[in-house]
N, C-alpha and C positions, 0 to 999 in steps of 0.2 A: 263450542270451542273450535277456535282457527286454527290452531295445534297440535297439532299429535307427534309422540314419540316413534323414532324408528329407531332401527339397528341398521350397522352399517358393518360391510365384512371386505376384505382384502381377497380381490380377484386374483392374485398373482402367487398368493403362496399354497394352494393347491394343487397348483401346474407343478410346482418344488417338491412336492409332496412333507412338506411343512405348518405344522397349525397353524391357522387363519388367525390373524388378531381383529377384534370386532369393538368396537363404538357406539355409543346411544346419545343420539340427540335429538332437536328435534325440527320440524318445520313447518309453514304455511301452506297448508294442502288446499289451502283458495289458491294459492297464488302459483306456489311449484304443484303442477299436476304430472310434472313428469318422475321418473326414479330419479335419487339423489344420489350423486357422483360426487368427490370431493377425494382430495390428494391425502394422504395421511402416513403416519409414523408405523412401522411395522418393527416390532422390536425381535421379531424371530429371524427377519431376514436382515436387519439392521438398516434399513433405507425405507425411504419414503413410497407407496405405493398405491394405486386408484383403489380407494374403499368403494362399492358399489351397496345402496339398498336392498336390502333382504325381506323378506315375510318371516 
């Protein structure tokens, strides 16, 4: 399989001291061999923020 699932966690609401909201999806680990970055919805902080890949 050329896909695997991650989780994805909101860098910015811990600096708040705020629970993180976190995401699962997935991607081409042929292809993206780096961490996955992507903008996303934070509904604790109410605004859009950079979700960063997690282990």
């Amino acid at each position: 399989m050329a896909r695997e699932v991650i989780t994805i966690e909101c860098s910015e609401a811990r600096k708040e001291g705020k629970s993180p909201s976190r995401y699962t999806t997935t991607r081409n680990k042929k292809l993206q061999t780096e961490k996955f970055e992507v903008k996303k919805f934070n509904p604790a902080l109410r605004r859009h923020t950079l979700h960063k890949e997690i282990k």
